[in-house]
C-alpha positions in Angstrom: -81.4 -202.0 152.1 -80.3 -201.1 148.3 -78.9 -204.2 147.8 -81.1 -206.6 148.6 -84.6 -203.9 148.2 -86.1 -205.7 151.5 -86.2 -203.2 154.8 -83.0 -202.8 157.0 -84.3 -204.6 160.5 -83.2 -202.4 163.8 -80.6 -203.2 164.8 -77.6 -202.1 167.7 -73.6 -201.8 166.5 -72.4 -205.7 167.2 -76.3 -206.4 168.8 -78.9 -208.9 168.0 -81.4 -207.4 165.2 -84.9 -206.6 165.8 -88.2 -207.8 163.8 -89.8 -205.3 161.7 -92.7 -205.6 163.2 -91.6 -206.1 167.1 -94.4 -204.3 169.2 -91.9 -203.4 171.8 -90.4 -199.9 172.6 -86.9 -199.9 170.1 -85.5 -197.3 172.9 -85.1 -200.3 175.9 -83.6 -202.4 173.5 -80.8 -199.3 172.7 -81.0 -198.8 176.3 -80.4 -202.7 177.3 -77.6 -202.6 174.9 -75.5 -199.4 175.9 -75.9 -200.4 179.6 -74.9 -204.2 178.6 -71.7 -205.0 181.1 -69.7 -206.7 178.1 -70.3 -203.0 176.1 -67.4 -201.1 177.3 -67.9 -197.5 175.7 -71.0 -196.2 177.5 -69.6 -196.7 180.9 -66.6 -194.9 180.2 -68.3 -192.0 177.9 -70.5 -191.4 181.2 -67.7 -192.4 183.8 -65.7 -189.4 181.9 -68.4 -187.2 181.9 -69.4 -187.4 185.4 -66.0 -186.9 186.5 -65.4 -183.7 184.5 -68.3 -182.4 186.1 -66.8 -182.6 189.2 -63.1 -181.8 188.2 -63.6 -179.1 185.3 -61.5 -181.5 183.7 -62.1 -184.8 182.1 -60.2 -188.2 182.1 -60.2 -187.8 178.5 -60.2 -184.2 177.1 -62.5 -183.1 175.2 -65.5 -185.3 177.2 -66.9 -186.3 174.1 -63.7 -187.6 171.8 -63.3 -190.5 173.1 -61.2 -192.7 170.8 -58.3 -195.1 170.8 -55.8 -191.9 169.4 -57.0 -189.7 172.6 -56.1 -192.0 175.3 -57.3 -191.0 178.8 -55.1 -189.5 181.2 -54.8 -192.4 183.7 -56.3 -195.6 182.1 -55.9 -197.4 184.8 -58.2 -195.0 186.8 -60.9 -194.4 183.8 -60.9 -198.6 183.7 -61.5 -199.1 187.8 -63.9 -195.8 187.8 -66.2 -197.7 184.5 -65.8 -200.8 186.4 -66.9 -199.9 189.3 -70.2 -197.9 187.8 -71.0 -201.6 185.9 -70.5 -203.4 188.9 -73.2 -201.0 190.6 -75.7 -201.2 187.8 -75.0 -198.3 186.2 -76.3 -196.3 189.7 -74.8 -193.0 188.9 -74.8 -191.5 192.6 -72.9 -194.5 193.4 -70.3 -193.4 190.8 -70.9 -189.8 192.6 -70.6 -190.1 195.8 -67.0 -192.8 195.2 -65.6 -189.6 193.6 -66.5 -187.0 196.1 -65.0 -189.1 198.6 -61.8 -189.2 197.0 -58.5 -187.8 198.2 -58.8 -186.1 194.4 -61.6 -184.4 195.0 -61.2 -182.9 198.6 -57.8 -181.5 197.8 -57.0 -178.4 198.5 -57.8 -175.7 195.6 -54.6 -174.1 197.1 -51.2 -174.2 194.7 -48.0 -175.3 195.9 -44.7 -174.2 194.6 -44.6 -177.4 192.2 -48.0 -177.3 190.8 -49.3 -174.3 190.2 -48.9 -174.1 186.4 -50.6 -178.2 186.7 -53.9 -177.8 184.9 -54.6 -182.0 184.1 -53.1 -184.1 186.4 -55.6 -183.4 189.7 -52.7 -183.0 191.7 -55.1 -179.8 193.2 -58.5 -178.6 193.4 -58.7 -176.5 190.1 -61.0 -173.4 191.1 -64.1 -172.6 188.6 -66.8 -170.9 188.6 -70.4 -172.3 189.5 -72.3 -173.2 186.8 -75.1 -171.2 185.2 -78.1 -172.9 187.1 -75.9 -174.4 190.3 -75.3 -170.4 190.9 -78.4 -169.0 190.0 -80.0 -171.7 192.6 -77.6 -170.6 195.3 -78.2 -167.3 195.2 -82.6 -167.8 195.4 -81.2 -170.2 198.4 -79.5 -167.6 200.5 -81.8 -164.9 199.6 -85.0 -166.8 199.7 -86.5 -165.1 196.5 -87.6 -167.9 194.5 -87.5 -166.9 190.8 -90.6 -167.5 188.3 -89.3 -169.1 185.2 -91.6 -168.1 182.2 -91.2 -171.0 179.1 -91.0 -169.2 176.0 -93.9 -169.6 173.6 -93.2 -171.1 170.2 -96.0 -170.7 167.5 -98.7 -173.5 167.8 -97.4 -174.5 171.6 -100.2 -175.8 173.8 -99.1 -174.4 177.1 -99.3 -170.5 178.9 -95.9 -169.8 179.6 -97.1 -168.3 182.9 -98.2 -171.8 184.2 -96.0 -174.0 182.8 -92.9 -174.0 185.7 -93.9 -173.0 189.2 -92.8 -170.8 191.6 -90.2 -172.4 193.5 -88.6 -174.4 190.6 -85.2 -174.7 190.8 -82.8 -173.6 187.6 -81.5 -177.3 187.6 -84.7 -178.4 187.2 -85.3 -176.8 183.9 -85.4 -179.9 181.6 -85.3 -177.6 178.4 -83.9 -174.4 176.5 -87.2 -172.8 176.1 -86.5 -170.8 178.9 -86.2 -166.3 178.9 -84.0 -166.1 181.6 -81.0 -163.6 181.1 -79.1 -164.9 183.9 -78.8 -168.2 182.8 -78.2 -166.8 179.6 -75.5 -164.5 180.7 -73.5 -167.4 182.7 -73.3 -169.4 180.1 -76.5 -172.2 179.8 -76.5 -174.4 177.1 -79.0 -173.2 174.8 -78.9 -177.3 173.3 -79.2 -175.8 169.8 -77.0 -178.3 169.4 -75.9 -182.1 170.8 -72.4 -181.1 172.1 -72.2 -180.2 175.9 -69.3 -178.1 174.3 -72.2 -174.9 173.9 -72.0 -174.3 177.5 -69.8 -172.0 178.8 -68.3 -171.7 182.0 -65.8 -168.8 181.3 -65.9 -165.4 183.5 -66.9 -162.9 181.2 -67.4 -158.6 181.7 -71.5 -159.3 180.8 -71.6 -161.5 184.5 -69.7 -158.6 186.2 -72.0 -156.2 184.9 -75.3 -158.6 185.5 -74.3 -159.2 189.3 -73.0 -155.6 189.8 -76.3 -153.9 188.5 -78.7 -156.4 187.0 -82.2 -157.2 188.4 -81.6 -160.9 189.3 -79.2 -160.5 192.4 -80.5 -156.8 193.1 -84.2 -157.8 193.2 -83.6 -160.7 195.5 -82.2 -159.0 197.8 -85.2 -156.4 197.6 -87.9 -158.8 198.1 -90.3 -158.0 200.6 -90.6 -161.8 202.1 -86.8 -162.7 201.4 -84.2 -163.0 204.0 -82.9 -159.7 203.8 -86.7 -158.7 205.4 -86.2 -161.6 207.8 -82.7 -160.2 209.0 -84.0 -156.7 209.4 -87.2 -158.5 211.9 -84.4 -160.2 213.6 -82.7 -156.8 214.4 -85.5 -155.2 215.7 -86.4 -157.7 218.0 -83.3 -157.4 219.5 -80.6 -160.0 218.0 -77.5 -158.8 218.0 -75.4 -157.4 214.7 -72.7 -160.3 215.5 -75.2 -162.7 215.6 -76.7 -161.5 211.9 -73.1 -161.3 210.3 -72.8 -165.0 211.4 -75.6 -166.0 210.6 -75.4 -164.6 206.7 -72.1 -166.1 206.4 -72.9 -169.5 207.5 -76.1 -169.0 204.7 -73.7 -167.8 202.2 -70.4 -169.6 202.8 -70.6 -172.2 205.3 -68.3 -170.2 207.3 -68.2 -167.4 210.0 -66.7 -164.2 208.8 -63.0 -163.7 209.7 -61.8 -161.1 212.6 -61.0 -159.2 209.5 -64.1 -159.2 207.8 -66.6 -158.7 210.9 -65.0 -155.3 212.2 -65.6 -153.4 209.5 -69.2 -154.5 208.7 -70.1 -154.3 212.6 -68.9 -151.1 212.4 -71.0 -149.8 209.5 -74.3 -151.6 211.0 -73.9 -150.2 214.5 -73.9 -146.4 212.9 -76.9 -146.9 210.7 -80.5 -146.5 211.8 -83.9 -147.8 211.1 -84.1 -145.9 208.1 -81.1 -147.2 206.2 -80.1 -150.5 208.1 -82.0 -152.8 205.4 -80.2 -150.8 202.6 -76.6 -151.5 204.9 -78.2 -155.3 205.3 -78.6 -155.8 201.6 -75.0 -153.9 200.7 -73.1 -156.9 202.8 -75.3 -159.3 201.1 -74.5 -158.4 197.9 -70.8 -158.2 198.6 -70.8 -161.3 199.9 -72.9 -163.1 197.1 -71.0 -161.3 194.3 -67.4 -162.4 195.5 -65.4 -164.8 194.0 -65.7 -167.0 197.2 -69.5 -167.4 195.9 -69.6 -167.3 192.7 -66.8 -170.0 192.6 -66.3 -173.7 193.6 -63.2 -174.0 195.6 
């Protein structure tokens, strides 16, 4: 402290100081003290947050300017919603599981006349696309290719890349940057180079068209010799039927059987093709189906 020369004890905004010397870990004192029921500001920070995860859109807009000048868009909701996560103990798939429950959630993502140009008050489902690792891990889900994540190797690092995530690691699970992934990179990952969430990107751009049109990730799946596209082509040759397959890919993909629409045209095309081309058909209405915008976006 310049004024006084002696050392500054630790010590949180408005909380009861630390000793100098106090053996224990500073971090559960912070962490006693954000999740302390008469400190209002970290519930609703993280009450915001986890509903603009859900929504695309945040009580208060941007997620992290939260200040007396920015009010939320419903209080009164923001105030019940931080309430409710103190009263729980801070149990955020309590706070998850009240929101994805709600009549504001599981609204249609279909406009009506009156709001279709409504972009902040919830009164729809506002469409967006997956993000980066919820996609990539839906895509090694219906195709049952699990990817091999290789951690990039910084000079002096103590690890081989090759062994430090497993096979069968999901992309959510990545708990850093230090990741050579172009897909991830491509859809928009935060890279954390720096503390705002506000690196990430969830905005359709020409580079994901291009990546799931003719890039390795969704191609290569597909290919695999012990994915699903291999287990499909068993199925057919032991004698299940090309209805049954078509259903069965679109319950994988979309948790939905295809439409009369849909399912005439692609029996059509499997019931011409042969042993020699019906994986090649397989993996064509795979890849239509995970590169639409029915996949690739939450609805």
């Amino acid at each position: 402290e310049p004024g006084t020369g002696k050392p500054q004890p630790p010590t949180p905004l408005d909380g009861e100081p630390l000793s100098i010397d106090d053996p224990g870990d500073r971090r559960e004192a912070l962490a006693l003290w954000l999740t302390a029921p008469e400190n209002p500001y970290f519930a609703k920070s993280i009450t915001n947050r986890v509903w603009a995860n859900y929504f695309g859109v945040g009580l208060v807009e941007s997620i992290d300017d939260l200040r007396v000048s920015n009010p939320a868009s419903n209080p009164e909701l923001l105030d019940a919603a931080a309430k409710y996560l103190i009263e729980q103990k801070f149990d955020l798939k309590a706070l998850m599981k009240e929101i994805l429950q709600s009549n504001a959630y599981q609204r249609s993502s279909r406009p009506l006349p009156g709001n279709q140009a409504e972009q902040r008050f919830y009164s729809r489902y506002y469409p967006r696309r997956l993000m980066a690792e919820v996609l990539h891990d839906a895509v090694v889900q219906v195709t049952q290719a699990p990817t091999k994540f290789e951690q990039i190797a910084f000079p002096g690092a103590d690890f081989q890349k090759t062994d430090f995530y497993p096979v069968g690691t999901r992309a959510i699970q990545l708990y850093d940057s230090a990741v050579d992934n172009y897909f991830l990179q491509a859809f928009g990952r935060n890279q954390r180079r720096i503390v705002c969430e506000c690196e990430r990107s969830d905005e359709p751009s020409m580079v994901q068209v291009l990546h799931l049109s003719n890039g390795s990730t969704l191609n290569a799946k597909l290919k695999a010799g012990d994915g699903r596209i291999s287990h499909f082509v068993a199925l057919r040759r032991s004698g299940m039927s090309d209805a049954a397959l078509l259903d069965q890919l679109y319950l994988t993909a979309l948790s939905r059987f295809p439409t009369a629409a849909e399912r005439a045209p692609l029996l059509e095309q499997l019931a011409t093709c042969g042993p020699q081309d019906e994986r090649l058909v397989l993996e064509d209405i795979a890849w239509a189906i995970l590169s639409s915008r029915e996949f690739v976006f939450n609805h």
